[in-house]
N, C-alpha and C positions, 0 to 999 in steps of 0.2 A: 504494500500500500504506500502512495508519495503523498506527505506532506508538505505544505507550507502553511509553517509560521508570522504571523504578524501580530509584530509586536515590537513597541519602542524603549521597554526596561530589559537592559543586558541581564539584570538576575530573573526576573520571570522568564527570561528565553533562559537559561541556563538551567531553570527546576522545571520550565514545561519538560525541556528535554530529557534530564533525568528522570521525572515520570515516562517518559515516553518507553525509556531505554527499560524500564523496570516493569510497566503495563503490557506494553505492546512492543518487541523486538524487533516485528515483522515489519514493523513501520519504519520507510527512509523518510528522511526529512530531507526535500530534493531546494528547499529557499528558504530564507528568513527575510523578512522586509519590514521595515521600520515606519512606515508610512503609509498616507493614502496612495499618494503620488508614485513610489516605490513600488508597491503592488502593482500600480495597476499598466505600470510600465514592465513589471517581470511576469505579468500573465500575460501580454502584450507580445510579449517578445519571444512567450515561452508556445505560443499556436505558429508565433512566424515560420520557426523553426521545428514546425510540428512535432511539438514533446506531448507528450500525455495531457490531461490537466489532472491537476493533483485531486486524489479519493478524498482527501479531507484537507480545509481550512481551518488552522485554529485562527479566532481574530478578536485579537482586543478590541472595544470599542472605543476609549479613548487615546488615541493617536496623538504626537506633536502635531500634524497639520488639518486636524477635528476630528469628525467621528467617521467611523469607517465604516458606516451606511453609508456614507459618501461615493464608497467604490463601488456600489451596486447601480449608480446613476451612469457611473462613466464606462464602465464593461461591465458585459453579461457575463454571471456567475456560472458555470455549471456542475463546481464542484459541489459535495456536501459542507455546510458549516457547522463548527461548535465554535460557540462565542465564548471569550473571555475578558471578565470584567470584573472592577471592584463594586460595583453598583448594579443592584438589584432592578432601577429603575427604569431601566431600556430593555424589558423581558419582553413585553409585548410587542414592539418594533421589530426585535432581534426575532422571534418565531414568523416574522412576512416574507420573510424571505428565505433563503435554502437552509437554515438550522432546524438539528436536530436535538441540540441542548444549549445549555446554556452555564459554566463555568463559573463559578463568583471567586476571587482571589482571595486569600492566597492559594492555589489551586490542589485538593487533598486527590491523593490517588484512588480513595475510595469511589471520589466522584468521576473521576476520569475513566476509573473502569468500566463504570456505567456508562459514561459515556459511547466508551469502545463498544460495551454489549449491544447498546441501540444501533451502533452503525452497522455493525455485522447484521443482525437481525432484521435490518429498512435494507440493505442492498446486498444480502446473498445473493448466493446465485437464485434465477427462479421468480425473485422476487423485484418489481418497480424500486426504482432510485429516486424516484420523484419524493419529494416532498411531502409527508405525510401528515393528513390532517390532524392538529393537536389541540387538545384539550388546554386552553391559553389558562383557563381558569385556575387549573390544577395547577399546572407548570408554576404559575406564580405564588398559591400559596401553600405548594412545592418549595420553593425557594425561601420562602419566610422564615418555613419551618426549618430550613438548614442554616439560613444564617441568625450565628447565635447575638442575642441581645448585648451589646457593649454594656459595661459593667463600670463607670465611671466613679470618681474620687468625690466621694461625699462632706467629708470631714477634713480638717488638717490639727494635728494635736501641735500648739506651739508654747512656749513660756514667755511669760512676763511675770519678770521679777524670779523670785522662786516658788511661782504657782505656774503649773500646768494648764494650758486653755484649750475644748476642743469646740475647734471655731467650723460652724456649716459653712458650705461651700454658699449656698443661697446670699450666706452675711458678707464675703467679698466683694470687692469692686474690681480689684484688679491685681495682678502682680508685676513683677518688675524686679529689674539689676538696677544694685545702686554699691557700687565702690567691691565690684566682683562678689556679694551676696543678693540672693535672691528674699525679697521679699512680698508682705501683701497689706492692702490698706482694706480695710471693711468700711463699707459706706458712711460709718460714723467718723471717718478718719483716722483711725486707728492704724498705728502698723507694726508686723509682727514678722519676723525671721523666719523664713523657710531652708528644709534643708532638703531641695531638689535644685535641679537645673532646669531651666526652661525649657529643653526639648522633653526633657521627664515631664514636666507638668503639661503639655501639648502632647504627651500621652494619653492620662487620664483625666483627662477635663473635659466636660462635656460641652461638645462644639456647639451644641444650639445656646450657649450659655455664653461660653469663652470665644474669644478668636484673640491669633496670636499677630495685633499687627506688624511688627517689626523683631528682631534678634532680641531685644530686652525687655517687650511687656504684652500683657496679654492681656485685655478687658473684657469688661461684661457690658449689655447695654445700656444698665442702668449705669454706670459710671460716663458713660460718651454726653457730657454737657454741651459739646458744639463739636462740629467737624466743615472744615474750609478746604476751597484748592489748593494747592501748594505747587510752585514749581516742580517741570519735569513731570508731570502727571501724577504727583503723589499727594496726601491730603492731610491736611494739621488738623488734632484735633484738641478741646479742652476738655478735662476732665475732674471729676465730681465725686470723690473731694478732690483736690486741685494735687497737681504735681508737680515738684519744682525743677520740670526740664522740660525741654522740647518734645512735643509729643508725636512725630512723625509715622503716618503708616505709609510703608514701603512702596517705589511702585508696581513692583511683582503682585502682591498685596491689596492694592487699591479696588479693584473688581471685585473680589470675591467680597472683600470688607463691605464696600456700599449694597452688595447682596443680602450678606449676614445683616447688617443693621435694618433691611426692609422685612425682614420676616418676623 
């Protein structure tokens, strides 16, 4: 069976494949392509030269250059798909076209087996390759039930003074680096020592709650008192209770930020 890969993270192309090599042996993996663009110039290239078309498509849906339903506008598909993705969200889009499952990352081999079994089973021998009607309903709360519920930071136990405090995450405003420690202000203004680092806490923070605008702080939306343009596409904002430096969010940042604060 010929594979091709699409996908733009060097380590998920390195564990699809190691699932691959461990699931399925039988499987060559004949392209790897990073893109929409890539694709749909290596299946382009790859009838000029009348090669096969590959049995199966793994394909992430988010791409550096969008999403890769894109490639189904600009060339006709005829392989099988199994989608992969870190988002449940594009389940019902992803089953309109040639897929026969659907992958959620980080990708476990129990599910990939299944995978395999479905494709064997939709295109033995004997049997149509078409595309088989699916029950969209299932399939998605199919999915639900597989991806497990995040389990987010409730509490932070910290001291003031020589008393111990355990402070709800609800009662922060925001955290932040200030002279290489991390700390947090609760809306009362209050502020208390933490003993993580910012990417640890952009761990378990619950992102409908927190977002991390920039390398040294992270807010909630109660804390965003104002937010302005700022040179270079990026946006200043003020915050509640007030902090005494520049409050910059990033411009990598800036999109998703004015997303997060409309929800």
């Amino acid at each position: 069976m010929n594979i091709l890969i699409v996908e733009d993270e060097k380590l998920a192309v390195r564990k699809l494949t190691k699932l691959l090599e461990e699931t399925a042996p039988e499987f060559e993996i004949r392209g790897i392509t990073p893109s929409i663009a890539a694709t749909v110039a290596w299946i382009t290239e790859n009838r000029a030269s009348s090669q096969p078309e590959p049995d199966i498509i793994f394909l992430d849906i988010e791409l550096a250059d969008g999403q890769s339903f894109e490639i189904f506008n600009r060339v006709q598909i005829q392989s099988t798909v199994i989608f992969t993705t870190s988002y449940d969200e594009y389940a019902l889009q992803a089953f309109k076209v040639n897929s026969i499952d659907y992958l959620l990352k980080p990708v476990q081999q129990e599910d990939l087996q299944r995978a395999v079994r479905k494709f064997y089973d939709l295109v033995a021998p004997g049997k149509a390759a078409a595309t088989p009607q699916l029950n969209l309903e299932a399939i998605l709360k199919s999915l639900h039930l597989q991806s497990p519920v995040p389990e987010y930071r409730k509490r932070f136990l910290v001291k003031q003074g020589a008393r111990l405090l355990s402070i709800e995450t609800s009662e922060i405003a925001y955290f932040y680096i200030d002279n290489g420690l991390t700390f947090f202000k609760n809306h009362l203004g209050q502020k208390f020592v933490v003993d993580y680092k910012m990417d640890e806490l952009d761990e378990f923070l619950d992102p409908d709650r927190f977002f991390r605008v920039n390398r040294a702080l992270i807010v909630t939306h109660q804390a965003v008192a104002q937010m302005q343009a700022y040179y270079n596409h990026r946006l200043a904002l003020a915050l509640h209770p007030a902090l005494d430096k520049e409050t910059i969010v990033s411009r990598e940042r800036a999109h998703d930020f004015k997303i997060w604060m409309g929800k």
